[in-house]
C-alpha positions as CSV (number, residue, x, y, z in Angstrom):
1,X,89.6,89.1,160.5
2,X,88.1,87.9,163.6
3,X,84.4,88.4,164.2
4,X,83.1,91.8,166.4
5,X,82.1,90.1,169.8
6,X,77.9,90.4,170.0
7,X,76.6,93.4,170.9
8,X,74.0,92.1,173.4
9,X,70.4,93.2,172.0
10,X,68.5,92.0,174.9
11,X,67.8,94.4,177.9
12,X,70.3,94.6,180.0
13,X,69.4,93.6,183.8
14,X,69.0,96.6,187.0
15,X,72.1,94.5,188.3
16,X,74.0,94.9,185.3
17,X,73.0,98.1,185.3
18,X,74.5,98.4,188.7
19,X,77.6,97.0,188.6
20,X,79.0,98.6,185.3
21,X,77.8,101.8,187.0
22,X,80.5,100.6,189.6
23,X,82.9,100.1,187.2
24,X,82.4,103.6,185.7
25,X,82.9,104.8,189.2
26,X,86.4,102.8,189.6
27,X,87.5,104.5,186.0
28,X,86.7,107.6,187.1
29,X,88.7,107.2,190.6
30,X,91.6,106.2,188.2
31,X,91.5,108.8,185.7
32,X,91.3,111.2,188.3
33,X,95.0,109.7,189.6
34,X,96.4,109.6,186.5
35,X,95.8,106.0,185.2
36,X,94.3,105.0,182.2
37,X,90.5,104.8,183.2
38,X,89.6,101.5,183.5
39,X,87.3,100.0,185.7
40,X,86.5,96.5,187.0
41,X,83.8,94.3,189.3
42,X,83.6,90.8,190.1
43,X,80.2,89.3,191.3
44,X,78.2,86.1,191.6
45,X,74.7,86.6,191.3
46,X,74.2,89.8,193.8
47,X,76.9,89.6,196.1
48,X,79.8,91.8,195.4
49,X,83.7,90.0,195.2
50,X,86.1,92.2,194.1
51,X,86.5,95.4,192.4
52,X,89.8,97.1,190.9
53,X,91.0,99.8,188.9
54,X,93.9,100.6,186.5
55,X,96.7,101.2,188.9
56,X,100.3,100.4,186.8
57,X,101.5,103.9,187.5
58,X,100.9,104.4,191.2
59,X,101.9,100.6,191.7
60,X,104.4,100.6,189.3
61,X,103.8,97.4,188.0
62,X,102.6,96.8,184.2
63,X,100.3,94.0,185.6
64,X,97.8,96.1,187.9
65,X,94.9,96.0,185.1
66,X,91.7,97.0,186.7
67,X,90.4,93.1,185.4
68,X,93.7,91.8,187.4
69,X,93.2,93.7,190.5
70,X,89.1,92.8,190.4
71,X,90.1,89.4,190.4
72,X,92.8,89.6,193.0
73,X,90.1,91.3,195.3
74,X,87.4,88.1,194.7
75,X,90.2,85.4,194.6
76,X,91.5,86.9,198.2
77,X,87.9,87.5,199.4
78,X,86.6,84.1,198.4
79,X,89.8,82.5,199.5
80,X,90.1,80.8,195.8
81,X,92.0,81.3,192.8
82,X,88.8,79.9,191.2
83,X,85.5,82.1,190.8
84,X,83.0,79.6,189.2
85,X,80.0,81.4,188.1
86,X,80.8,84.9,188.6
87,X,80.8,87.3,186.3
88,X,83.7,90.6,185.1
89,X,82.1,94.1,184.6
90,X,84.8,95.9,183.0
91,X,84.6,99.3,180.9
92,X,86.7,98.3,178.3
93,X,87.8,95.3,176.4
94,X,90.4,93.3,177.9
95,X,93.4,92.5,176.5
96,X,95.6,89.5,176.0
97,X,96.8,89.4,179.5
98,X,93.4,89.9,181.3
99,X,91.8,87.5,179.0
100,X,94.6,84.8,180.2
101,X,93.5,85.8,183.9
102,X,89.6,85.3,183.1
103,X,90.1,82.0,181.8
104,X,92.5,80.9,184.8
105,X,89.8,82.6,187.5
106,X,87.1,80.4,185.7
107,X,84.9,83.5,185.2
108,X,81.7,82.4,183.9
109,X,80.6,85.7,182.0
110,X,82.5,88.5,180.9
111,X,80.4,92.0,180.6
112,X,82.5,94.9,178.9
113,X,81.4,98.5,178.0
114,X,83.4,99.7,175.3
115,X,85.6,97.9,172.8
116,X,89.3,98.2,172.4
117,X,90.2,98.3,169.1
118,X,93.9,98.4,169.2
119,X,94.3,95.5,171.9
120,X,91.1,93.8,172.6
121,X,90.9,90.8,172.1
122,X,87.4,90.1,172.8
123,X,86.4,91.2,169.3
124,X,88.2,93.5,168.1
125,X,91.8,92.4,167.2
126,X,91.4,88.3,168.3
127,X,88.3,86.5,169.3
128,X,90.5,84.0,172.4
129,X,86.9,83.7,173.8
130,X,86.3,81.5,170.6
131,X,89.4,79.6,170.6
132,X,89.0,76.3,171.0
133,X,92.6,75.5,172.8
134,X,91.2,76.7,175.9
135,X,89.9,74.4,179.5
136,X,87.5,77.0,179.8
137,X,85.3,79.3,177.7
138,X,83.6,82.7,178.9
139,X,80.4,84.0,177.8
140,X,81.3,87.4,176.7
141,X,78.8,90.3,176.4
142,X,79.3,93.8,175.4
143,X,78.1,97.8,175.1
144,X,76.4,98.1,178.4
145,X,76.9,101.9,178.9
146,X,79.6,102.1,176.2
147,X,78.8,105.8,175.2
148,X,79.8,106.9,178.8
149,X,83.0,104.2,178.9
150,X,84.1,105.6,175.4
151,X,83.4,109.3,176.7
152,X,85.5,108.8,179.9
153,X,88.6,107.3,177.6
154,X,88.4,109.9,174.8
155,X,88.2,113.3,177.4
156,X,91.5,111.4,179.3
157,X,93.6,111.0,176.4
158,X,92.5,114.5,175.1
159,X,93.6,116.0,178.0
160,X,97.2,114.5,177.8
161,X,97.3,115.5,174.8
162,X,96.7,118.9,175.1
């Protein structure tokens, strides 16, 4: 079984504070159109890169991950398919496909809110951040507001439900 990624117990920073707000945002704005919401920022120290949301409905294409489309945003804004030293707030743990995309970007840290505990792979179903087969490894920190994350995905799933 592989190991639960770290909850972080230091304090988390005012700009991580910030930019998972963001990505809270960005879920909401997807929830409210029907997608599964999930939300995503890219930045490097401040300064803002790319943002995304879950869009595979309304794109129609299985691929538009908010953690794809975030890194679309900074790869296009930066004018490079590399983002050395930036960091992924997303509000839920990524799966196998945005993982692959994390490495390949060169993202330096990975900040998630909530795990994912049928597909993540941060943790909770594979640890690929500790593989050792990769070019490139991620720090990966999680929980920043994961009771409002969680929150957001249980009341949308609820209310397909019912």
């Amino acid at each position: 079984m592989p190991q639960k990624a770290a909850e972080n117990v230091r304090e988390w920073s005012d700009a991580d504070r910030h930019w998972m707000a963001r990505a809270l945002e960005l879920a909401e704005d997807a929830a409210a159109q029907g997608e599964v919401p999930v939300g995503a920022v890219v930045v490097r120290g401040d300064q803002w890169l790319g943002e995304g949301r879950n869009a595979v409905i309304s794109a129609q294409d299985p691929t538009h991950h908010a953690e794809i489309a975030a890194i679309r945003a900074a790869a296009l804004n930066e004018q490079n398919y590399r983002l050395p030293g930036a960091t992924l707030y997303v509000t839920l743990e990524p799966c196998t496909q945005c993982f692959g995309a994390l490495v390949h970007a060169r993202i330096e840290r990975l900040v998630f809110a909530t795990s994912e505990p049928r597909a993540g792979v941060v943790g909770s179903q594979l640890a690929l951040h500790e593989a050792s087969f990769y070019n490139h490894r991620l720090i990966v920190e999680s929980g920043l507001l994961a009771e409002a994350a969680a929150a957001l995905l249980q009341g949308f799933f609820q209310s397909r439900r019912g």
